[in-house]
N, C-alpha and C positions, 0 to 999 in steps of 0.2 A: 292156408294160402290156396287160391283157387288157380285152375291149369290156364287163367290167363295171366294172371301175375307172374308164374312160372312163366310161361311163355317170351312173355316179355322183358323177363330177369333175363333168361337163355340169349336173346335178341341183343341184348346190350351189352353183355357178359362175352360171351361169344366172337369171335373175330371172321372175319369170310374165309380167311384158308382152311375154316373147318369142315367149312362144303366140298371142297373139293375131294372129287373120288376117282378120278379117270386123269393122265395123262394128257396134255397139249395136243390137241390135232391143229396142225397151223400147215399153212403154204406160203411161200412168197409170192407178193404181187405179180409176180410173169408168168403165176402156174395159169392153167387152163383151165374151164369148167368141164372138160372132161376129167383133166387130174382132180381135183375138189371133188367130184362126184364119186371116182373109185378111192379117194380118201375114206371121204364117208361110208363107202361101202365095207373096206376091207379092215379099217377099224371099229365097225358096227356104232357109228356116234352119229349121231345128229347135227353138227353143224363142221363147219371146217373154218380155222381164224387165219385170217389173214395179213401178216406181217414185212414192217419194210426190214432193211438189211439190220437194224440195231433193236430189232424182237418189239418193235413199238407197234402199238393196234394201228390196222388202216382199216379193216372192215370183216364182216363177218358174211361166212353164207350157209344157209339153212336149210335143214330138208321143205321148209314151207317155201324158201324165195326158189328155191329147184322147185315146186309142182309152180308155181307163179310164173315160175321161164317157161316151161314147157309149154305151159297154158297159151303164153300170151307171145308168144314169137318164133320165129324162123328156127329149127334146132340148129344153133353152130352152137356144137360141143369145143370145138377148138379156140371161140373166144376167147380172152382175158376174164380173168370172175371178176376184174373191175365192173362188168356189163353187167354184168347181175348183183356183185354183193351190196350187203347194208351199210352206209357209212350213220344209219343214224344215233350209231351207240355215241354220244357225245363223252361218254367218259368211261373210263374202267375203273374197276375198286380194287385198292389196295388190300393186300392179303388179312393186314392189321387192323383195315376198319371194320365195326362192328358189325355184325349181319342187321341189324334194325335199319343202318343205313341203305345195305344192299335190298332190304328187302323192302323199304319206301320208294326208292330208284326204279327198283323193278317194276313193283305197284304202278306208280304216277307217268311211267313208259310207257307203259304197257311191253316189257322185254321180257324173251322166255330166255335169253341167255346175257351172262354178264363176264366178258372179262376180269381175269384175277392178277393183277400186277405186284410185281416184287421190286420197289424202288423203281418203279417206271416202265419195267420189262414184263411182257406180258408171259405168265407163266402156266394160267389151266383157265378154262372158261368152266361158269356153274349155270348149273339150269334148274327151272322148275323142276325138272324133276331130281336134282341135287338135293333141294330145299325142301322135300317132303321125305324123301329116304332120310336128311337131319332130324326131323321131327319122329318120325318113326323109332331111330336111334331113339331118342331120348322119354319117346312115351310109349315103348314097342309092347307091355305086358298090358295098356289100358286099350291100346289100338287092336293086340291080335285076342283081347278077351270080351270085345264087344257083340254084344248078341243081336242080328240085323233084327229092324221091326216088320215082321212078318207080315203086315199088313201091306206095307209099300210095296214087298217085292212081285205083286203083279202089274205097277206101272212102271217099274224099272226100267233106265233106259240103258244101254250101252254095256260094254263087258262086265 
């Protein structure tokens, strides 16, 4: 069997609350974009979810939509993160559906983050980089025994 058969076994085998590795960072709708910001600061995560009173998604916000605010308006840190978050996650995945579905979702979005719901309630958001630590997990003695090709590494870009 070759590692995309494998892969795609894993994919359908697999349920989304396997992704999960890190704890809910959420706020309620009244926090501030200054609270959302030292959220993500002093839990060292990358986005912060935003929930109404019955833990249902209303929207997310990201270290990308914070460099897009900073960018592009007046800084009130004291706003509502209604002003800035994303409502275009039209859905969340349940814990129990399979990762092929999440990660088709993700794909055809174009989303680096997905809510994870348990009977409707949102319980951990996953991310790209969730969904590669998984893969890692599961092919980590092919990935950490690979020998780079020496040849590329003088056009190499980035870390």
């Amino acid at each position: 069997m070759e590692y995309g058969d494998n892969i795609l076994s894993l994919f359908r085998k697999d349920q989304c609350g396997r992704l999960i590795r890190k704890q809910l960072n959420s706020l309620p709708e009244s926090a501030s974009i200054r609270e959302a910001i030292m959220s993500m600061l002093d839990k060292e995560i990358d986005y912060v979810c935003i929930l109404d009173d019955q833990e249902r998604f209303k929207g997310i916000i990201t270290e990308q939509l914070i460099v897009r605010w900073v960018r592009n308006s007046s800084l009130n840190e004291e706003a509502p993160v209604a002003t800035i978050m994303s409502t275009e996650l039209e859905c969340c995945m349940e814990r129990s559906e399979p990762i092929s579905k999440l990660v088709m979702t993700m794909s055809k979005n174009d989303f680096m983050h997905m809510p994870i719901t348990d009977r409707g309630k949102v319980k951990a958001v996953v991310s790209v980089r969730d969904f590669v630590a998984y893969l890692v997990d599961y092919f980590a003695e092919s990935i950490y025994t690979l020998i780079p090709d020496q040849t590329d590494q003088k056009n190499r870009e980035g870390a």
